[in-house]
C-alpha positions in Angstrom: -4.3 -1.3 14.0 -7.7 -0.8 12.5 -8.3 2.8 11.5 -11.7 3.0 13.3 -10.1 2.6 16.5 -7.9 5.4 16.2 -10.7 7.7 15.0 -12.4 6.4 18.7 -10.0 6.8 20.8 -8.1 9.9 19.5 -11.8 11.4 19.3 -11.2 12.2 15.6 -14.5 13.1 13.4 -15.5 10.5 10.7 -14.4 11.3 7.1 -16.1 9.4 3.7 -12.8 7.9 2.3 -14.0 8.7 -1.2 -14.2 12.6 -0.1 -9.9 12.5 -0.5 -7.8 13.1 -3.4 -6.5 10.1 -4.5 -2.7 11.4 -3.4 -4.3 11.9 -0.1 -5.4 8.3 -0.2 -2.0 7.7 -1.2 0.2 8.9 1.5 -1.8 7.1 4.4 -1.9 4.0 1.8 2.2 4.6 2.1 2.6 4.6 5.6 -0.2 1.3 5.8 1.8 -0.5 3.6 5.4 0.2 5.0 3.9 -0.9 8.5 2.5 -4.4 6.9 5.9 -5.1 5.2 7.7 -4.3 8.4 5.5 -6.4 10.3 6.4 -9.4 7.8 10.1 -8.7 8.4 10.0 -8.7 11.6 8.0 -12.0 11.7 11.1 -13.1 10.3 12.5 -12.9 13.4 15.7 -10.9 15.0 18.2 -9.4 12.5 20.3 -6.4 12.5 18.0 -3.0 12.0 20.0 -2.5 8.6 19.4 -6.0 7.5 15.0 -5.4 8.3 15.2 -2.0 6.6 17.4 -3.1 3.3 14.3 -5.8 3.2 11.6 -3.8 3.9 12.7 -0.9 1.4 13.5 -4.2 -1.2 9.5 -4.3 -0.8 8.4 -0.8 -0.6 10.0 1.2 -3.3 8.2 2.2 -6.1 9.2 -0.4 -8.7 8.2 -3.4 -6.1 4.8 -1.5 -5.8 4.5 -1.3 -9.5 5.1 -4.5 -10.1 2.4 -5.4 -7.2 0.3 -3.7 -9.1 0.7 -4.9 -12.2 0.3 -8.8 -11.3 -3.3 -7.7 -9.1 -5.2 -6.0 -11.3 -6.9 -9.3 -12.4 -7.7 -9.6 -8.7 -9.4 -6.4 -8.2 -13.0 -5.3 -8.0 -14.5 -2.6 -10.6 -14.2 -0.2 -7.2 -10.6 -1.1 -6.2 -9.6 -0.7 -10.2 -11.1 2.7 -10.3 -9.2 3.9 -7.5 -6.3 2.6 -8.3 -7.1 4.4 -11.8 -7.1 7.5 -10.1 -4.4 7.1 -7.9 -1.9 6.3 -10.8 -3.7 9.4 -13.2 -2.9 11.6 -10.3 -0.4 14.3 -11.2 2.0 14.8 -8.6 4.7 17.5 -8.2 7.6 14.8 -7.2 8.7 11.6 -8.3 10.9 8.3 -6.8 14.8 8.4 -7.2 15.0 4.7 -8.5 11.6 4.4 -10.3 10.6 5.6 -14.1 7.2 7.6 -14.2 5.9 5.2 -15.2 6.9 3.0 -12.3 6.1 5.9 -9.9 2.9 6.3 -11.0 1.5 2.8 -10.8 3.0 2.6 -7.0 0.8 5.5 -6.4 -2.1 4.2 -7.7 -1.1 0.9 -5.6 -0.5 3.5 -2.6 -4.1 5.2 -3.0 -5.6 1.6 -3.1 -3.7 0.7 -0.3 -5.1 3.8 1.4 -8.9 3.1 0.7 -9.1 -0.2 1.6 -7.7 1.1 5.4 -9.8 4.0 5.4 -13.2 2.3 4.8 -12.2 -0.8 7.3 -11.9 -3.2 4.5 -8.2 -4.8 6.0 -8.8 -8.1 5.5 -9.1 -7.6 1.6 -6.4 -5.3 2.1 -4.0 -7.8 3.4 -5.5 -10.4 1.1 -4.2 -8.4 -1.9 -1.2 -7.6 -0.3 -0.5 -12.0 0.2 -1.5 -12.8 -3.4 0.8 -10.0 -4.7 4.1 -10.9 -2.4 3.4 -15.0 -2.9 2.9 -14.0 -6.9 6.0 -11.6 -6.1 7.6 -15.2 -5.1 8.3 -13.2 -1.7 5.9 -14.4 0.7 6.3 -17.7 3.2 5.0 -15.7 6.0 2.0 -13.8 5.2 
């Protein structure tokens, strides 16, 4: 669902992307991403709900996202890096269960990324990046 429809039809005022903190970028950039790997599991076709969300979650917790974001950075533009640079310098007041800070961090920076690319329309380089980085992942037949 491309974000400029939602800002039409729910009648919601346009925002500059760059004008949000880069954990603010971050938490849409979560919820963007969840929804992409979910719709690759389901593409997968019918399974138990436990068996999609032990999958999806394989995929979204903060050392898969770190390790996304390590094998892209080649990929990215001087403008994608240096959000991602702030994303993952962001101090935050919490941290992942199973991830070092390290780990944590880079996912956020992956996350505010993430959340960018949505905000300013830019989905098909969005899910571009997020191909290259499952296939390089060696987790992606169906995207």
């Amino acid at each position: 669902m491309e974000e400029s429809m939602i800002r039409q039809i729910l009648e919601l005022p346009e925002t500059e992307a760059g004008e949000y903190s880069p954990l603010a970028l971050a938490y849409i950039g979560d919820a963007v991403y969840e929804m992409i790997i979910r719709t690759k599991i389901m593409s997968q076709g019918n399974m138990q709900v436990r068996k999609m969300h032990k999958n999806s979650a394989a995929l979204v917790k903060a050392p898969a996202q770190a390790a996304m974001a390590r094998l892209l950075l080649e990929e990215l533009s001087p403008e994608e890096e240096s959000i991602y640079r702030r994303g993952r310098n962001a101090k935050s007041g919490t941290m992942a269960k199973h991830a070092t800070m390290a780990e944590y961090r880079m996912a956020t920076g992956f996350e505010a990324l993430v959340g960018y690319l949505y905000l300013t329309g830019r989905s098909m380089r969005l899910l571009e990046l997020v191909r290259n980085g499952l296939r390089k992942m060696g987790d992606c037949h169906e995207v």
